[in-house]
Each structure stands twice: as structure tokens, then as C-alpha cells.
N, C-alpha and C positions, 0 to 999 in steps of 0.2 A: 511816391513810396515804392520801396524793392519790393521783390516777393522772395521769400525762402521758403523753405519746405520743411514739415514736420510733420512726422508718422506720414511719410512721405505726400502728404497732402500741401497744396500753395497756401500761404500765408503771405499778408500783405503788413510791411513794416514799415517805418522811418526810425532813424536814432541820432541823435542830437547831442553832442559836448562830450565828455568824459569824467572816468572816477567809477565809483563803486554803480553798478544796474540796478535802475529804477524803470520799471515795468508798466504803462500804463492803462487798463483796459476800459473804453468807453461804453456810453450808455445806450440801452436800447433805441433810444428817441434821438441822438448824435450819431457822430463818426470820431476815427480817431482825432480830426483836427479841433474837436471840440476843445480841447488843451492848449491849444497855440501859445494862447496870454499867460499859461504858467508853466510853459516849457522854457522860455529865458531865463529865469529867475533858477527852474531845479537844474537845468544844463553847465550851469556853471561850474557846479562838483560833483555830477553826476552823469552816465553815459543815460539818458533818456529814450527808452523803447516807445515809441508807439505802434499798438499793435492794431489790426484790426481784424475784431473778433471771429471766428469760423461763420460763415452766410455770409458776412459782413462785406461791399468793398469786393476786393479781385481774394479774396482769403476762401476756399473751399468749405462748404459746408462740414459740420464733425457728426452731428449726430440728432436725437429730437430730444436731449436732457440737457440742461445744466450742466452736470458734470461729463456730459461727453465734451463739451467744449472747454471745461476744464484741463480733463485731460490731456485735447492737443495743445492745448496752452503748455501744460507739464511740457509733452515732449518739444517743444520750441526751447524751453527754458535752460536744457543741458547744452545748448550753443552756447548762452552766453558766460558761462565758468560762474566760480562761487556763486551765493544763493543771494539771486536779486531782491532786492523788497519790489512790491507790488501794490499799486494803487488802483481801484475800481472803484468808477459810479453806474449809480444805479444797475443795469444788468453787467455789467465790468465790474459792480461789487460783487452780486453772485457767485459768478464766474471764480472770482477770486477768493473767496468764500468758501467755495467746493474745491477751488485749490489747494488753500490750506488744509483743509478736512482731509482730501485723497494724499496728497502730495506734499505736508508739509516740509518734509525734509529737505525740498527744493528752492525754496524760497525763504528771504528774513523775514524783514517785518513786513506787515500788511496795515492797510490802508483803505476803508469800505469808506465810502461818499454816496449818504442819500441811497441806503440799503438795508437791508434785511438780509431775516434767516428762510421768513413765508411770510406770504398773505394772510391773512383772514381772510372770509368766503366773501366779504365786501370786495376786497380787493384784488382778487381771482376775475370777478366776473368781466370790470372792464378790457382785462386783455383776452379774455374770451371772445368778448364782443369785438375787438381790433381784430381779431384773428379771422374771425366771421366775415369781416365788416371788408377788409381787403381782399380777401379771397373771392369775394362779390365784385367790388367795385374798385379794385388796387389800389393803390398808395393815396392816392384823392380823395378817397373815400373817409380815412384818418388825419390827415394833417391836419386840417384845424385845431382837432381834439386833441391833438400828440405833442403841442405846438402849447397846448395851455396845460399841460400833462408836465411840461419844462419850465415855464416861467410863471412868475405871480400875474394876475389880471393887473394890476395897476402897474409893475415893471413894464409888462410886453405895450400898455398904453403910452410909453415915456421910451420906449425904446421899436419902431415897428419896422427899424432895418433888420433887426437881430430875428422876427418874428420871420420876415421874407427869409432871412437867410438861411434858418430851420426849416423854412418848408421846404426850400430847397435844397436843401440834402436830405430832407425823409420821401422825396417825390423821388430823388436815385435808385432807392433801397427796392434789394430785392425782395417781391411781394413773398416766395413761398419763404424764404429764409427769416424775414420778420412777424412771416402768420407763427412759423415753429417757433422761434424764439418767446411769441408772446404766449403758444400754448405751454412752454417751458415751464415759463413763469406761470401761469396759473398750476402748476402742478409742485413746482417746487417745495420740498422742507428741510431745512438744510438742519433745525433746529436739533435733534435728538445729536449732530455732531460736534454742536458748540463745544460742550462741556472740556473734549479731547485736544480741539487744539492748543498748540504750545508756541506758535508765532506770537512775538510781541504784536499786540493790534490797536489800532485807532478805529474811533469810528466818528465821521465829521455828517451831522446832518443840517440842512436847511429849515430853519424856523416855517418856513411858508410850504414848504415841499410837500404838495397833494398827491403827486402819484408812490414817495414811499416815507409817509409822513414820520411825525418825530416818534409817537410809540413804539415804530418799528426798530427804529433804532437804539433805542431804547433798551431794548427786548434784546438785542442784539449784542448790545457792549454788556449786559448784563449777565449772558449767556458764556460769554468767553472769559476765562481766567487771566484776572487783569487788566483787561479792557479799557481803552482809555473813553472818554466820549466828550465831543466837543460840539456845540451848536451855534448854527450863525446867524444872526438875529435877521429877520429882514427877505431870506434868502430862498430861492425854491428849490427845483431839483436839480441842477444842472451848475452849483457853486462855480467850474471851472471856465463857465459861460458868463455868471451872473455876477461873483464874487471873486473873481481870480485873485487881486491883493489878498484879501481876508482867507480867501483859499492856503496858500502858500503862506502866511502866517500860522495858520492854524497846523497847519500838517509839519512847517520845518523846525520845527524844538524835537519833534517823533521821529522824526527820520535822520536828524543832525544835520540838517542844513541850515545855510548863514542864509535868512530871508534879504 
């Protein structure tokens, strides 16, 4: 992956094919290669970003909010001309999320995967506790927990190369960069600026997805004017992982791509 600069900080990238920009932002519990399996399929008409997040990777820290990482996502995004659409999972939804809300004049359409606007205080507390929990004892300290946070219990038992291979990229991750990101998230509400945004939006969730279950999303496409929502039976947090066909089915009617 390159690195560029934006608001004069490192950003870590790769981009893939051509055509109109398609923006990818991964999940807390991934990296950008999480996408691999449905970056052939959108590359083919599209120039595909993958970015990797502010903390994330060789990408400079932005800030201790949500929308501060939004933000330098904004400023990345006036390189690449006209207004890219943008897909996020889980905290890559966020992200994306507070980008439309701050920024949307920058970006098309949008694309949340296995996201929300908040938490309920249920769901605050476990990244409280990650936050905690690494800053004690780093990245080891979480993986198992972060590992089943991404896939269904019966999937990761019928798949335990996929499970190794999670761990080993959430054992990479920087511990202070994903304690702030998880206290991020326990703080975030993005909800009071649903109502404003005017990006066309999708929201795809996973039927089995325990760390940002279907009410949330729910709550989400219902919030925003328009809103599509689509569910995939079967599926946990991580579709791009878990469901990549079913993934890129579901998103290319919304974005105009030939699946």
C-alpha cells in the first residue's frame, strides 16, 4: 500500500481498476485487505480506494472522535476529483457516516455495512471494556473476543483458517490507536444528524451481526431520507469477509455496477 498525505498527515492507500471512485473504509476489528474478495468484481468499472483508517496501518493518527477521522478522510477525498461514493463497515461505517453528515458535498452515494448512528449503553460498554482490556494487557488481551465480535460461532467453527487469519491482523494493530477508536465508539451519536443528510444511501446488514446487530441498522436506514436497507440472511459482521458474492450482489443495483 502507498502512503499520501492529507491535512498534511500519512495516509495509507491501495487503488485498483478504473471508472468513477469508489472509497473503501474498513472495520474496527479488520484492515483494509479485508475487501480483497470484492475488490475484483467492483474494479472492473470502478477506480477502487482502499484506505486505511487514521491510527490504522502506517496512516497517522487524526484525533480521539469519530468525526475527527472523518474529517481527514474529507481532506484525502479532494485528490481524487468528482465526488466518490463511499462504502464502510462497521467503524468504516461510522466514519462514513460523519462524513456524510460533515462533508456531504464531497462525496455520492454511501454505503454503511453492519453499522449504526450509536450504541445503546448495552453496547458502549463492551468497547469500554476492549479499551480497558488492551491497555492492560495489548492486543492478546482481545483477540479471541474481537475474533467472535466478526463472525457467527458456527461460521468461525467450519472456517478456523479465517479465525487464525483475524487474529493475526488484530495482533498488528496499534494498541493506543484501537483503545481510542473503541472509546470513540462508545461515545458516538451520530443520530440527531440523520435526518440532514442528502447522499443517496444503502445500508446492508448481517442477519447474525452481534457486535452491530440488525436493530441498529434498522434505526439507521430509517433515520436517513430514503434509505435503502438490505439484510443477508446467515451473515455476521464482517459480509466482506463472510459473504463477499452476496456482498457485491447486494450493493451493485445501488451503486450501478454490472455484478
Amino acid at each position: 500500500m502507498a502512503i499520501v498525505f492529507a491535512g498534511g498527515e500519512p495516509l495509507e492507500i491501495e487503488q485498483t481498476g478504473s471508472g468513477p471512485d469508489l472509497v473503501l473504509l474498513h472495520s474496527l476489528l479488520t484492515d483494509p485487505r479485508s475487501f480483497s474478495a470484492i475488490v475484483p468484481a467492483l474494479s472492473r468499472s470502478r477506480r477502487v480506494t482502499l484506505l486505511g483508517l487514521p491510527g490504522f496501518g502506517r496512516s497517522a493518527p487524526a484525533g480521539a472522535s469519530i468525526e475527527d477521522s472523518a474529517d481527514r478522510v474529507a481532506s484525502f477525498l479532494g485528490s481524487l476529483g468528482g465526488k466518490p461514493d463511499v462504502l464502510g463497515n462497521g467503524y468504516g461505517g461510522f466514519v462514513a457516516l460523519a462524513l456524510a453528515a460533515r462533508h456531504g458535498e464531497k462525496i455520492g452515494k454511501l454505503v454503511m455495512v453492519d453499522t449504526g448512528a450509536a450504541f445503546p449503553e448495552a453496547g458502549r460498554a463492551p468497547f469500554r471494556a476492549m479499551a480497558e482490556a488492551v491497555g492492560k494487557g495489548g492486543m492478546a488481551a482481545v483477540v479471541d473476543a474481537a475474533v467472535r465480535r466478526i463472525f457467527p460461532d458456527d461460521w468461525l467453527a467450519a472456517h478456523p483458517q479465517a479465525a487464525a487469519e483475524r487474529r493475526e491482523v488484530l495482533l498488528r494493530m496499534n494498541v493506543a490507536s484501537f483503545a481510542a477508536a473503541c472509546r470513540a465508539l462508545a461515545k458516538v451519536d451520530l443520530r440527531p444528524e440523520l435526518p440532514r443528510i442528502q447522499n443517496p444511501a444503502l445500508v446492508v446488514v448481517g442477519s447474525f451481526d452481534a457486535a452491530t446487530p440488525p436493530p441498529l441498522a434498522r434505526e439507521l436506514a430509517s433515520g436517513i431520507p430514503g434509505a435503502q436497507l438490505v439484510e443477508l440472511p446467515g451473515c455476521g459482521h464482517c459480509p466482506p469477509l463472510q459473504q463477499p458474492a452476496e456482498l457485491v450482489a447486494a450493493i451493485a443495483p445501488f451503486l450501478g455496477i454490472q455484478a
